[in-house]
C-alpha positions as CSV (number, residue, x, y, z in Angstrom):
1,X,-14.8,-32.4,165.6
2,X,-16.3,-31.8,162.1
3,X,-15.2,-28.9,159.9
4,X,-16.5,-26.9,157.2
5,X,-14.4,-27.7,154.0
6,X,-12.6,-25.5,152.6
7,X,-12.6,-24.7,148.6
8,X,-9.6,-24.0,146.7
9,X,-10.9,-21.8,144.1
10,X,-8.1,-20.4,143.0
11,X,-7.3,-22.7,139.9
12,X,-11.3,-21.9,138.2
13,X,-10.6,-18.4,138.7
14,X,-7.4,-18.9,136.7
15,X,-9.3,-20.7,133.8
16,X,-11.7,-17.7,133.4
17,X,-9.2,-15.3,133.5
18,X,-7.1,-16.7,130.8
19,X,-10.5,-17.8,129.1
20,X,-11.9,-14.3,129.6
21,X,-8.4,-13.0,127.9
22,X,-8.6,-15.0,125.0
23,X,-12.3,-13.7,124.0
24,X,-11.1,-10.3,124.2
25,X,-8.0,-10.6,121.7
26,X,-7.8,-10.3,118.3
27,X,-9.8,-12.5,116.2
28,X,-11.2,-13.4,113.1
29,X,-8.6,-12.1,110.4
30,X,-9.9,-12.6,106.7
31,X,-7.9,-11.0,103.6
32,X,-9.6,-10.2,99.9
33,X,-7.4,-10.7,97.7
34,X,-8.5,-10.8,94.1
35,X,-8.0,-14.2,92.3
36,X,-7.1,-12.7,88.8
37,X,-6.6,-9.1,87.6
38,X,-6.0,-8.1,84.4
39,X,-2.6,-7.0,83.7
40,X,-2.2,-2.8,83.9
41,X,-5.2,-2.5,85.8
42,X,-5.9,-1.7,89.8
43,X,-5.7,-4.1,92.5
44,X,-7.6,-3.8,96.0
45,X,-6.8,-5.8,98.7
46,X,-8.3,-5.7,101.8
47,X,-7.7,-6.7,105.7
48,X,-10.5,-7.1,107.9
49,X,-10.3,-8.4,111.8
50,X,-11.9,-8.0,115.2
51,X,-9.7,-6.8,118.5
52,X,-12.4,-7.0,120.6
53,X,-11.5,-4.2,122.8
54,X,-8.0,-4.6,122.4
55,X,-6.2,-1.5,120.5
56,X,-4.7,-1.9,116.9
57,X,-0.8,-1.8,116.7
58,X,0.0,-2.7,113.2
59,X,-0.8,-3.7,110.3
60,X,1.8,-5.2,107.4
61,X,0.8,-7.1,104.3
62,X,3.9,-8.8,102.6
63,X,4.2,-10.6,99.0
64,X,5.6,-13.4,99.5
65,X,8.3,-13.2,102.7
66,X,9.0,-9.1,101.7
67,X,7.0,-6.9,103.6
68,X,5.8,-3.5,101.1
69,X,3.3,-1.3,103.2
70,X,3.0,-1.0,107.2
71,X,0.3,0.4,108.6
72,X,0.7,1.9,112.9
73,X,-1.5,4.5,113.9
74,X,0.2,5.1,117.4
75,X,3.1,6.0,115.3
76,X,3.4,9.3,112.9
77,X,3.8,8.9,109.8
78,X,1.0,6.2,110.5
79,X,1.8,4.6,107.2
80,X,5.5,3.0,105.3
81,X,5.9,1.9,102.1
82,X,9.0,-0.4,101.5
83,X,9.9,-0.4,97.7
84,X,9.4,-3.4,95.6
85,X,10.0,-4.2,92.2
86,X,6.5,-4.2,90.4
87,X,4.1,-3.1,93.5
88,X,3.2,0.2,93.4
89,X,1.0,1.5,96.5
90,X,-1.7,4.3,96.1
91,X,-1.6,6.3,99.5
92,X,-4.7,8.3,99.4
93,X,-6.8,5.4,99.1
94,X,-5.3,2.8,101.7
95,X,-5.2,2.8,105.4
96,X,-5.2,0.3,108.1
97,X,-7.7,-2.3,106.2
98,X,-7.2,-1.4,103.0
99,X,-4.3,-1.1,100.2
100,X,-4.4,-0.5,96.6
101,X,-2.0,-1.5,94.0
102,X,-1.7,0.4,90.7
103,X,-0.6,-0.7,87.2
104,X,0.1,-4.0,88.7
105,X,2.6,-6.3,86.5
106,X,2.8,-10.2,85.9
107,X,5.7,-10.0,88.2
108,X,3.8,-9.3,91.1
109,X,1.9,-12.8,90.8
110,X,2.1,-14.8,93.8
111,X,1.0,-14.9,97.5
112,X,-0.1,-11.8,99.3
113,X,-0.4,-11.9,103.3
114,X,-1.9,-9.6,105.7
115,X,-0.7,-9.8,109.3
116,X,-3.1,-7.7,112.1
117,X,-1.0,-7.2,115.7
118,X,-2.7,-6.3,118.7
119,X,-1.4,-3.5,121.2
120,X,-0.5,-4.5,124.9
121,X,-1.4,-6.1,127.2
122,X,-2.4,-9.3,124.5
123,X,0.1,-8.4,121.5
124,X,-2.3,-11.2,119.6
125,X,-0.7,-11.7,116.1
126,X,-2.7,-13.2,113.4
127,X,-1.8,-13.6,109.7
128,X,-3.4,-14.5,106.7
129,X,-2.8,-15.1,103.0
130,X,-4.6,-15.1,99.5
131,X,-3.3,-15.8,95.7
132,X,-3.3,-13.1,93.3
133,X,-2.2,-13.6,89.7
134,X,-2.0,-11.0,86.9
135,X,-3.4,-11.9,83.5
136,X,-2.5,-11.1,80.0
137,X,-5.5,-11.8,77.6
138,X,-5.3,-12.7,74.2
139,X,-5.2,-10.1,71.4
140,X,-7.3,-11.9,69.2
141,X,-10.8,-14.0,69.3
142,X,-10.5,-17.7,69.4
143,X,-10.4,-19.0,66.0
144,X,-12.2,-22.4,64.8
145,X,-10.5,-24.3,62.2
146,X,-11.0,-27.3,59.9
147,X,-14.8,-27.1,59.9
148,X,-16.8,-27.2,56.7
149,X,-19.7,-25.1,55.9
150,X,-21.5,-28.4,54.7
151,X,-22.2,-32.2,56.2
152,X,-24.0,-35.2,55.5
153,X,-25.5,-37.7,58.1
154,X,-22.8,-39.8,58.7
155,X,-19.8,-37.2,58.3
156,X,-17.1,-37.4,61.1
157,X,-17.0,-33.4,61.7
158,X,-13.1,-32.8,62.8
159,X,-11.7,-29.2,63.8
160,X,-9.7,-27.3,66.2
161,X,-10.4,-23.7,68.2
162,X,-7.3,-22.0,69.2
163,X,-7.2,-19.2,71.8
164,X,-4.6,-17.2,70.9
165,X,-1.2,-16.6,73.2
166,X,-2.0,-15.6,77.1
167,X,-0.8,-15.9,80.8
168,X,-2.4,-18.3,81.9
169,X,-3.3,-20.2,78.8
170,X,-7.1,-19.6,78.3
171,X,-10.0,-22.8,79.3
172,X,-11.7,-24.3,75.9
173,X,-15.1,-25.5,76.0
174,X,-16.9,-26.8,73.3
175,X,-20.7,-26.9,72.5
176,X,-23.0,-28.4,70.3
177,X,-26.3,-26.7,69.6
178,X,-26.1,-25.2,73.3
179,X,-25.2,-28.7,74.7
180,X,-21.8,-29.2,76.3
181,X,-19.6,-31.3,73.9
182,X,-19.5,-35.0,75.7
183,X,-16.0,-35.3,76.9
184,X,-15.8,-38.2,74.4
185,X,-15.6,-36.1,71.8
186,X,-13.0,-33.5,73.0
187,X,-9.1,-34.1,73.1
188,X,-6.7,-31.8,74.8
189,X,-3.9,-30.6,73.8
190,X,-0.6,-29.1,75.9
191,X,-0.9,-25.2,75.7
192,X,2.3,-24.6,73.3
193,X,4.8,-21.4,75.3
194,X,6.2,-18.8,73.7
195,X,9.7,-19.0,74.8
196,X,10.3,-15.0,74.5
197,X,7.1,-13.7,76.1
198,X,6.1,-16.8,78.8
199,X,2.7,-16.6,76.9
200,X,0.7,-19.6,76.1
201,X,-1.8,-20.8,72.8
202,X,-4.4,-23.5,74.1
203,X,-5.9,-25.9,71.1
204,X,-8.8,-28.7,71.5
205,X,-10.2,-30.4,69.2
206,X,-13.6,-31.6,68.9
207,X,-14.7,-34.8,66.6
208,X,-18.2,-36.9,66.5
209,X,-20.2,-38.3,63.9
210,X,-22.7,-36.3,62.5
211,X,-26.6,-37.6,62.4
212,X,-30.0,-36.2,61.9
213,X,-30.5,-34.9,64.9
214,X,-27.9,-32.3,64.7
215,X,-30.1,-30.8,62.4
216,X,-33.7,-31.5,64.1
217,X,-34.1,-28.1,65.4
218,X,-36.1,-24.8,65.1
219,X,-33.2,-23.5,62.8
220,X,-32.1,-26.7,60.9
221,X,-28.3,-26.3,61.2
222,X,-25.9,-27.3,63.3
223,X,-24.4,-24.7,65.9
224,X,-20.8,-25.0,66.8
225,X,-19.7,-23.0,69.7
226,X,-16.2,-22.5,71.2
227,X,-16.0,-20.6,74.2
228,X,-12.4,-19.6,75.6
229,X,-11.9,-18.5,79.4
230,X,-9.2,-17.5,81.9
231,X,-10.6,-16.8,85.6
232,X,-13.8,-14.7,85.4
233,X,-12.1,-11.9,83.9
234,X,-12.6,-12.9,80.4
235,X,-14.6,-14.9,78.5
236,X,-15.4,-14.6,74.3
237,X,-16.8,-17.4,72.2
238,X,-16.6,-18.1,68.4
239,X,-19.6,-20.1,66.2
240,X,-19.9,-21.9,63.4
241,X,-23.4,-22.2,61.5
242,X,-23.6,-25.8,60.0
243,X,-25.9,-26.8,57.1
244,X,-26.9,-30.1,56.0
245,X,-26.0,-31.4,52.9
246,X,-28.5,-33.6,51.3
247,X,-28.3,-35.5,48.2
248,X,-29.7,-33.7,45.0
249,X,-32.6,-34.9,43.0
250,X,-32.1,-34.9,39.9
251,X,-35.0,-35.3,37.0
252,X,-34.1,-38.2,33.8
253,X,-38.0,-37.6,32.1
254,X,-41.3,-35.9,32.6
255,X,-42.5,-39.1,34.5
256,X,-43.0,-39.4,38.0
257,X,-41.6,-42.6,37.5
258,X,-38.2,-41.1,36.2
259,X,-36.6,-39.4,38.6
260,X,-33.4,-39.7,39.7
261,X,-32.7,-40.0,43.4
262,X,-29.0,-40.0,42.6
263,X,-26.6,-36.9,43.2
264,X,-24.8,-35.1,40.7
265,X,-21.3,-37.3,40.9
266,X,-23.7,-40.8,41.6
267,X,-24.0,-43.6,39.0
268,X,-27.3,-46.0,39.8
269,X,-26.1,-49.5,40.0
270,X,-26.1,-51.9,37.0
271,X,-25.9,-55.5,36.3
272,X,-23.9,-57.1,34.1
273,X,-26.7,-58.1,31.9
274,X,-27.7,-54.4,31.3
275,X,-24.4,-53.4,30.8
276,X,-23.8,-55.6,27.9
277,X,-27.6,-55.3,26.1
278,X,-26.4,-51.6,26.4
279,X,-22.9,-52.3,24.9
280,X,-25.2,-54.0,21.7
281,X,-27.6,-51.4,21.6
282,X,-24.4,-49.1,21.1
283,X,-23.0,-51.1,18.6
284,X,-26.2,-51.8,16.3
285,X,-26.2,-48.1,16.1
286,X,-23.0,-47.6,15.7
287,X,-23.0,-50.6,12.4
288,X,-26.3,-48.7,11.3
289,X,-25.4,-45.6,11.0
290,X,-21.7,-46.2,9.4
291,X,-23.8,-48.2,7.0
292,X,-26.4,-45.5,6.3
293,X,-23.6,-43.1,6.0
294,X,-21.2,-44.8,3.4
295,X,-23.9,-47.2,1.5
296,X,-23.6,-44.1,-1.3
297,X,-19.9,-43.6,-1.7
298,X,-19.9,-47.6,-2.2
299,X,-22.8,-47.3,-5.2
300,X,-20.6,-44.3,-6.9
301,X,-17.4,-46.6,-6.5
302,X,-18.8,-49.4,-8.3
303,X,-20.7,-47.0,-10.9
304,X,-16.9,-45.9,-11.6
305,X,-15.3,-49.2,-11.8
306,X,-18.2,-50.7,-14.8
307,X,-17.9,-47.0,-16.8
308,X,-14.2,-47.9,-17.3
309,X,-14.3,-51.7,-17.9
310,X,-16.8,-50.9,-21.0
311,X,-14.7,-47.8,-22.2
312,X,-11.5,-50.1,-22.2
313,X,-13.4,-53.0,-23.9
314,X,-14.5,-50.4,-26.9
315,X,-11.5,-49.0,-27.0
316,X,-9.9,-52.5,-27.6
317,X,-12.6,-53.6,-30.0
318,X,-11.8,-50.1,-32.2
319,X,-8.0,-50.6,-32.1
320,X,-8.2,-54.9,-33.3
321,X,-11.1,-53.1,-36.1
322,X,-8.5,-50.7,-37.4
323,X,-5.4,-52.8,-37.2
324,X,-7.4,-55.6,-39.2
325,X,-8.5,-53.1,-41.8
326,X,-5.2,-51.4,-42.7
327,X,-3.6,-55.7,-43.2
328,X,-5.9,-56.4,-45.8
């Protein structure tokens, strides 16, 4: 005798139950937690998520493992605060999705987590974290160092830009003329830590030959530019306004034919023929005029030395006259 069969429909009813469950809980947790704020300043974090119909038991955000602010509406006061060293919680402005830090400290840097429960029958539990750090900027500007005001085609151009002491220690970029330094040219350097403070200097140093096309441009100088970063909360740049230096002309005579293409500290090339036809073009005038200049002295010299030979031969002639005389 043939039968109807019989469907066992109990385990599809199951699935769709337990599927159906699992679409209604809690889902879709996301924190915002801000990558990088500025030491002393506010901090807002925020919890969103979706229950689906389910109710909202609690809401905790912890830094690291510590739990600092619970948030349970069912319960009154709907809102704890468990002390921690650097976290300070402003109440009027935080509720079940949202908390705000004041005056927040380097200390507090780390992970923050946000952790959503949902209220029977489900009791879904969902948690989710973000990084936060706290930043100290630099006091100063980023300084460029060992740059001349002046360069020829062919200089190697060698110098440093410091961004001064920081947590973290800032990001250097170089450009030239608006064009990002090739990394070719750039060398890093460690960022050097202040033992005392946990701040940190950053150096790099840029070096490339210098050509004519540094200065091919609207302005005709080079444009050195050194841009110092940490997160996007801070971002200042120092320049450098190169100029080229070219040789000097320099004019020898009133002929076109003259001039001097030499700089100031620049001797033209000679041959050793031309050296030494000027070494006895220096000397003939040098024999000249010592003989132009003495030839007088020598005539009144020998003038002298004949007045006295003839005044000592009459003198002798007069003397042997008389002595002769006064015998006889």
């Amino acid at each position: 005798m043939w039968l109807p069969r019989v469907v066992d429909l109990r385990f599809p009813i199951l699935w769709l139950l337990i599927a159906a469950d699992i679409s209604l809980g809690l889902r879709d947790v996301r924190v915002t937690v801000p990558t990088a704020v500025k030491k002393g300043d506010d901090a807002h974090l925020i919890c969103n998520y979706d229950l689906e119909g389910d109710a909202l038991y609690s809401v905790k955000w912890y830094k690291g493992r510590r739990e600092f602010y619970r948030y349970t509406p069912k319960e009154n006061p709907a809102m704890k605060i468990f002390p921690l060293p650097g976290i300070s919680v402003e109440r009027l402005h935080s509720n079940g999705s949202h908390v705000l830090l004041t005056t927040v400290e380097p200390s507090i840097s780390g992970r923050f987590s946000c952790e959503v429960s949902a209220d029977s029958p489900s009791f879904h539990t969902m948690i989710v974290s973000g990084e936060m750090e706290i930043v100290e900027l630099p006091e100063q500007k980023p300084t460029i160092t060992g740059i001349h005001s002046r360069y020829r085609q062919g200089d190697t151009l060698q110098g440093n830009c410091t961004s001064h002491y920081s947590k973290p220690a800032a990001n250097l970029t170089w450009t030239i003329n608006d064009v990002p330094a090739k990394l070719s040219m750039i060398k890093h350097y460690a960022p050097m830590k202040d033992t005392t403070t946990n701040l940190e200097l950053s150096v790099q140093e840029v070096n490339f030959l210098v050509t004519y096309l540094h200065f091919n441009n609207s302005q005709g100088r080079l444009k050195l530019k050194c841009t110092s970063r940490i997160h996007t909360i801070y971002e200042t740049s120092v320049e450098k306004s190169i100029e080229e230096d070219r040789p000097k002309i320099l004019a020898s005579g009133t002929s076109g034919h003259n001039m001097n293409l030499y700089g100031p500290y620049d001797q033209p090339p000679q041959d050793n023929e031309q050296m030494m036809d000027q070494n006895n073009l220096h000397l003939t005038h040098y024999k000249t005029d010592m003989a132009s200049s003495s030839s007088p002295l020598l005539l009144a010299k020998s003038f002298s030395s004949t007045a006295l030979f003839f005044s000592t031969l009459v003198l002798s002639i007069g003397l042997l006259f008389a002595f002769k005389v006064d015998i006889s």
